[in-house]
C-alpha positions in Angstrom: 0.0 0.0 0.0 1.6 3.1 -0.9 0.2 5.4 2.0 1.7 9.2 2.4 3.0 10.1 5.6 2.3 13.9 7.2 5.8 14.4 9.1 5.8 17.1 12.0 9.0 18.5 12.5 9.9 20.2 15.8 10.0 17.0 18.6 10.0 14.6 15.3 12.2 14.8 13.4 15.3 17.4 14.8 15.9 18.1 19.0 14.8 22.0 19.7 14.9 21.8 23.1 18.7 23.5 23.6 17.2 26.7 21.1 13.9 27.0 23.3 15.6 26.6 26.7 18.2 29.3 26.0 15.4 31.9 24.9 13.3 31.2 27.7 16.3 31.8 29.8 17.3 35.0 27.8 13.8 36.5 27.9 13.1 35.4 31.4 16.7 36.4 32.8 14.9 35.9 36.9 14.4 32.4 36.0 17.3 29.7 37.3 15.8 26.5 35.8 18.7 24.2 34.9 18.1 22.4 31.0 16.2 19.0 32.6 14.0 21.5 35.2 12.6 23.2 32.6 11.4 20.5 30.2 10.2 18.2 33.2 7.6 21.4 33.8 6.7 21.4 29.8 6.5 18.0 29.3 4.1 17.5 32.0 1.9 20.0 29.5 2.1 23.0 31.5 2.1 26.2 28.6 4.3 29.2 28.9 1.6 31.3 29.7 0.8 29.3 33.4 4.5 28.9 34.0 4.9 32.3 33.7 2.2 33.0 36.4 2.6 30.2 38.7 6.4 30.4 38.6 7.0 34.3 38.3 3.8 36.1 38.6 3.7 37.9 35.4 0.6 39.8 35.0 -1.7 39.8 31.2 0.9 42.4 29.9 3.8 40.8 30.5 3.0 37.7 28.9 1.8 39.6 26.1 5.0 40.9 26.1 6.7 37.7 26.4 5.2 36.2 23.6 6.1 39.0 21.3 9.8 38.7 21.9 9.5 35.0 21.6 7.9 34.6 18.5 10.3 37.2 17.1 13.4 35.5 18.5 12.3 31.4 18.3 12.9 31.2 14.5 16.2 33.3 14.0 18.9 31.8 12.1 21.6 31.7 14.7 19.2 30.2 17.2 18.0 27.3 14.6 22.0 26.1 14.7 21.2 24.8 18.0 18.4 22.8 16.7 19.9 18.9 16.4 18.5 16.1 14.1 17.3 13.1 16.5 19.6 9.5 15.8 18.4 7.4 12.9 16.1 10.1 11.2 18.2 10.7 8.2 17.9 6.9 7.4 14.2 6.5 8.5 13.6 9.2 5.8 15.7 7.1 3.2 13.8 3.8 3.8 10.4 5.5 3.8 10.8 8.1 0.8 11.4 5.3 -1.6 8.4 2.9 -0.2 5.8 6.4 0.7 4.6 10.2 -0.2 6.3 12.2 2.4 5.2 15.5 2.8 6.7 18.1 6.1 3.8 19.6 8.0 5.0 22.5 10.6 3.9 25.1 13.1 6.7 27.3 11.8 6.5 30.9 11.2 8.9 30.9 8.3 8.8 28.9 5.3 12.6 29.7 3.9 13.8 28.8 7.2 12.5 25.6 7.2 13.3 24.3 3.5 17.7 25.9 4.8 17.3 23.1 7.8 16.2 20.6 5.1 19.5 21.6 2.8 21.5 21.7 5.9 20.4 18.3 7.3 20.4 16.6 3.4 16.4 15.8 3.6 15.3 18.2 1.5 15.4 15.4 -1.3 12.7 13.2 0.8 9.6 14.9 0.5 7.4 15.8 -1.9 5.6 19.0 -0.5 6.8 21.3 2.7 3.9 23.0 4.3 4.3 25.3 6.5 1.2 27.1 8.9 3.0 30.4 9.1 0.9 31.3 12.0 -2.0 31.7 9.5 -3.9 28.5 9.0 -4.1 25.2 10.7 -2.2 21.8 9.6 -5.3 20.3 9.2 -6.2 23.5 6.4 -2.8 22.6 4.7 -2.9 19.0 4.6 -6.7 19.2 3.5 -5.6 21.5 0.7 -3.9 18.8 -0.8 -7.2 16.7 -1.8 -4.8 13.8 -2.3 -5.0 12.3 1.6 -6.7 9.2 2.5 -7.5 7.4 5.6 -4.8 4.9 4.6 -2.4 7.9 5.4 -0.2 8.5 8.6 0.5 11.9 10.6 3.9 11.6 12.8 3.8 14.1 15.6 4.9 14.8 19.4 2.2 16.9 20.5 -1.3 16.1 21.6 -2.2 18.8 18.6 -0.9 16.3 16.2 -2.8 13.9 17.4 -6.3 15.7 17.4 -5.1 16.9 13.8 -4.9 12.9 12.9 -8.1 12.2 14.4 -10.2 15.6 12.3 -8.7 14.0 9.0 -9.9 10.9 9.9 -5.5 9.9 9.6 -3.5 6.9 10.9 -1.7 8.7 14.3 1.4 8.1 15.3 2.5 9.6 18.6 6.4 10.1 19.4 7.7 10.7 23.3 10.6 12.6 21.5 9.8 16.4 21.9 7.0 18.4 24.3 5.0 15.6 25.9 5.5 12.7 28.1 4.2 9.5 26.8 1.6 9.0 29.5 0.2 12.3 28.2 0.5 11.8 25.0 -1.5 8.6 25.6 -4.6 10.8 26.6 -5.1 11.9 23.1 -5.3 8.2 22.2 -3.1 7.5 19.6 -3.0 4.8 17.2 0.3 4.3 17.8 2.8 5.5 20.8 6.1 5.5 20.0 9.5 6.7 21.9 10.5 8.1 18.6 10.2 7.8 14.8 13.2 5.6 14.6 10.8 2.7 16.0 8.0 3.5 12.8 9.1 0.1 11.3 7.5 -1.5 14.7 4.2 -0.4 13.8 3.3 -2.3 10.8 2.6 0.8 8.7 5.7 0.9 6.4 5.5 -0.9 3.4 8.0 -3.9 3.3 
């Protein structure tokens, strides 16, 4: 069966953590989280916004302020060096490009930033489409816009968003423990598929042999 799959990015397929640690710590300079502090409060699902209240009582402005600066600064070139791909993905990509459709599907804000990672990391040569939200419409707008999905298709996330997104489309979902959530959260959303990270795709059954 020659099934697409919809690939997240962020959590998926590259490590962001280091990039979105070190701007948290840059815009929130009172904060003294070490790296592991920080993402045990996010994967546990708790959003900027409450840990900025609960942890250092920032008032409606100042998160408005906060998230200004941060979606300015989060996609910047010299941060997005920090971004690392996770072990095995440039493989997984091989072994599924020549069997499956893969198309990117991202949250990002910037579409040329995206397709330089791509270069930079040699995957650009994978997919067939790169679609990006921009802030402007949903993933589930984007991959719909396509009119080519099926129900036979897979969406590869690490959020419970992806998940939901799977579930709208009426897509195969495939949840990965590799970026914002914990798998026991992640298992809320319910899943057809739990993973601790893409590199274990073959386990589920879904890539062509």
């Amino acid at each position: 069966m020659n099934r697409n799959f919809f690939l997240d990015f962020d959590g998926t397929l590259i490590d962001p953590r280091d990039r979105l640690y070190k701007l948290f710590m840059e815009l929130v300079p009172e904060a003294s989280f070490s790296f592991e502090d920080y993402w045990k409060i996010k994967n546990s699902r708790v959003i900027q916004s409450d840990l900025l209240t609960k942890w250092f009582q920032y008032g409606a402005d100042d998160i408005a302020k906060f998230k200004t600066c941060w979606m300015n600064k989060v996609e910047e070139r010299a941060r997005l060096d920090l971004d690392r791909p996770f072990e095995g993905v440039s493989r997984i990509l091989g072994e599924l490009s020549n069997k499956h459709g893969l198309f990117l599907v991202t949250a990002r804000q910037k579409p040329e930033f995206v397709a330089w990672q791509l270069e930079k990391f040699g995957w650009s040569k994978f997919f067939k489409r790169i679609l990006v939200t921009e802030q402007r419409s949903s993933k589930a707008e984007l991959i719909r816009s396509l009119q080519t999905f099926s129900g036979d298709d897979v969406l590869v996330g690490d959020t419970g968003e992806d998940v939901q997104t799977a579930h709208e489309l009426n897509l195969i979902s495939v949840a990965v423990g590799s970026g914002f959530l914990s798998k026991e959260i992640l298992q809320s959303y319910k899943p057809n598929f739990l993973l601790n990270s893409i590199s274990e795709l073959h386990e589920t059954g879904l890539v062509q042999s």
